[in-house]
C-alpha positions as CSV (number, residue, x, y, z in Angstrom):
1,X,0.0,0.0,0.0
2,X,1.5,3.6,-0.9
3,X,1.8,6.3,1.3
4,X,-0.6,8.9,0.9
5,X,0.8,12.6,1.0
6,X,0.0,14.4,4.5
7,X,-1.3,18.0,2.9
8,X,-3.6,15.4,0.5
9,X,-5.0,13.5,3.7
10,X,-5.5,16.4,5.6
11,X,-7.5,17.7,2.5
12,X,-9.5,14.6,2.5
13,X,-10.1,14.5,6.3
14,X,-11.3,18.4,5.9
15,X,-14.2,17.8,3.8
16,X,-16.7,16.9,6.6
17,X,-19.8,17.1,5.2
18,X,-18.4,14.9,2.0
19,X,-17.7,11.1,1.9
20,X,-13.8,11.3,0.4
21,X,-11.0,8.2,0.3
22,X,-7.6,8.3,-1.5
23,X,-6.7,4.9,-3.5
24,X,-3.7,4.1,-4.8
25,X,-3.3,2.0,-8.5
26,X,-4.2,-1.2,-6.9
27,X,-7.1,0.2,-5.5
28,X,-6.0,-0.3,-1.6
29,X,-7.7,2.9,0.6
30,X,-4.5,4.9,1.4
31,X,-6.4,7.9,3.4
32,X,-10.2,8.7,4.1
33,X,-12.3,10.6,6.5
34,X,-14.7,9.9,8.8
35,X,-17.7,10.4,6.8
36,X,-16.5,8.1,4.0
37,X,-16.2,5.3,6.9
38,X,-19.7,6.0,8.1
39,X,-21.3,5.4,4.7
40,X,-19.0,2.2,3.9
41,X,-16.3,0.0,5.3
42,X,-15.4,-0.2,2.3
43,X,-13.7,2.9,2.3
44,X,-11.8,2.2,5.2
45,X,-7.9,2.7,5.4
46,X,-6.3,-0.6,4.8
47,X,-9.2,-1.8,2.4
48,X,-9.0,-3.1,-0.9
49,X,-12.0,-1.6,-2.8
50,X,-12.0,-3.8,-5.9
51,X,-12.0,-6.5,-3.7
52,X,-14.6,-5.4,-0.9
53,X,-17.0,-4.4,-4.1
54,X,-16.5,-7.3,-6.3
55,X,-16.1,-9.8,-3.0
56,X,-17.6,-8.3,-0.2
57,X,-20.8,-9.6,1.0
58,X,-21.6,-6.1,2.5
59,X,-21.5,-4.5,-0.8
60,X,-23.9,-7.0,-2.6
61,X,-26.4,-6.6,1.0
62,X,-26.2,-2.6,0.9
63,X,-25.9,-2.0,-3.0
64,X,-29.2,-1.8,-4.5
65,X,-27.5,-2.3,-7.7
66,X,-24.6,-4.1,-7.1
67,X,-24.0,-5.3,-10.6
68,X,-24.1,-1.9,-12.2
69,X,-21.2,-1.0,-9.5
70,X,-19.0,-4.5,-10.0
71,X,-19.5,-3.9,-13.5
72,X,-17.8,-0.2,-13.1
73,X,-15.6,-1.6,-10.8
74,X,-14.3,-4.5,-13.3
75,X,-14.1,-2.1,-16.1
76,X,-11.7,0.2,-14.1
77,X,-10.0,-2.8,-13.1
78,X,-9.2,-3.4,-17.1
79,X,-7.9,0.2,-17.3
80,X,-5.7,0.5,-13.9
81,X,-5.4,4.1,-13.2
82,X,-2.6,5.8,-14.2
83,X,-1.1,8.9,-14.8
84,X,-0.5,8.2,-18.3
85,X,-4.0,7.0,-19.2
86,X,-6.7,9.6,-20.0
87,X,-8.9,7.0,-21.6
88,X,-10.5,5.8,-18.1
89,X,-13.6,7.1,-17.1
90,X,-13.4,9.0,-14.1
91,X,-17.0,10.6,-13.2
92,X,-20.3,10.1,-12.7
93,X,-21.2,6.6,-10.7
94,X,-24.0,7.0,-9.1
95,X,-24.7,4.4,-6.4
96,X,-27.5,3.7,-4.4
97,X,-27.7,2.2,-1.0
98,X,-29.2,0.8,2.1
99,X,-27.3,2.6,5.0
100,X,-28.3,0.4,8.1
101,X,-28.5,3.8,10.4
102,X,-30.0,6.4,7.7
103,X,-31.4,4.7,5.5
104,X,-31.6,4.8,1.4
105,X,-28.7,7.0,0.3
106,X,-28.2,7.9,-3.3
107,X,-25.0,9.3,-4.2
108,X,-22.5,10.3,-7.0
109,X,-18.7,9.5,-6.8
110,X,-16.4,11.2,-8.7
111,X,-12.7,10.0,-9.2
112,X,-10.3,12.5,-9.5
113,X,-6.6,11.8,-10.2
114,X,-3.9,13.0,-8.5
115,X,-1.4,14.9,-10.3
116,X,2.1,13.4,-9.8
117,X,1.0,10.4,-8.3
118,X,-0.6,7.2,-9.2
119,X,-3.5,8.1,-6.4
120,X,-6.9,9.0,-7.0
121,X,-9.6,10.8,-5.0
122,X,-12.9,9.8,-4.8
123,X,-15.3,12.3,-3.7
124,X,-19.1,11.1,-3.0
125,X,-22.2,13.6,-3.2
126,X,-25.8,13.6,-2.9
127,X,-27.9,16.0,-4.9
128,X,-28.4,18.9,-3.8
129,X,-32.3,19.5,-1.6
130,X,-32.3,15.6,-1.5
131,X,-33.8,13.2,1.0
132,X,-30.5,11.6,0.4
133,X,-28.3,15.0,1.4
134,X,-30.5,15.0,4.3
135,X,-29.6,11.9,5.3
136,X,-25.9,12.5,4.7
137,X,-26.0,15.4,6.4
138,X,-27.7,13.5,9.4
139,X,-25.4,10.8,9.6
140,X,-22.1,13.7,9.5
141,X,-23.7,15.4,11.4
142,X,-23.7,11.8,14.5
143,X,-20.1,12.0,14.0
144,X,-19.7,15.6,15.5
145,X,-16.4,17.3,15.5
146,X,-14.6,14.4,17.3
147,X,-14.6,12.8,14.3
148,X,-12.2,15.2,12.3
């Protein structure tokens, strides 16, 4: 597992009131913040993310569309990120989910690559005036400030 820069996870761990995770080219979680953890394990420090979305039996229970995400997931597996390759898609998955303490949570993840590096961020969000940004907000806002 690469080490993630400090100003990078200090970024990450700022955004409080966004899910955000830093994954290296194999995919292994390399920073994330709190919020991130709250909605998913998955997106733990330590975790492999292909693995815990393709393997995972918490991802097939809390994905309502699991295949739709394992398919994304394989297809950026076929295209391993890289500083070199602009071909990969990098926007736009929206995923929705069964969050045992909130309930249905529809968000958008966004991957955006990290200049120099062969890291990427991922940065969910729910649209804006949701049900679902309500419930995001609700569940940051369990964490409270101990959790930055």
């Amino acid at each position: 597992m690469e080490q993630v820069d400090a100003l990078l996870a200090e970024f990450v761990e700022s955004l409080a009131l966004t899910p955000a995770a830093v994954v290296d080219a194999r995919w292994d979680v390399v920073a994330s913040n709190a919020l991130a953890r709250a909605v998913s394990p998955s997106l733990a420090v330590g975790t492999n993310l292909a693995e815990a979305t393709l393997l995972g039996g918490s991802a097939r229970r809390t994905l309502r569309e699991w295949d739709v995400v394992a398919t994304r997931m394989a297809d950026l597996l076929a295209r391993p990120l890289s500083r070199d390759d602009d071909t990969t898609p990098l926007h736009g998955l929206t995923v929705a989910m069964e969050h045992p303490e909130v309930g249905r949570l529809d968000l958008t993840y966004e991957l955006l690559r990290v200049t120099g590096a062969e890291q990427t961020v991922i940065l969910g969000h729910a649209a804006v005036a949701s049900e679902s940004e309500r419930r995001l907000l609700t569940l940051a806002a369990r964490l409270g400030p101990a959790a930055r």
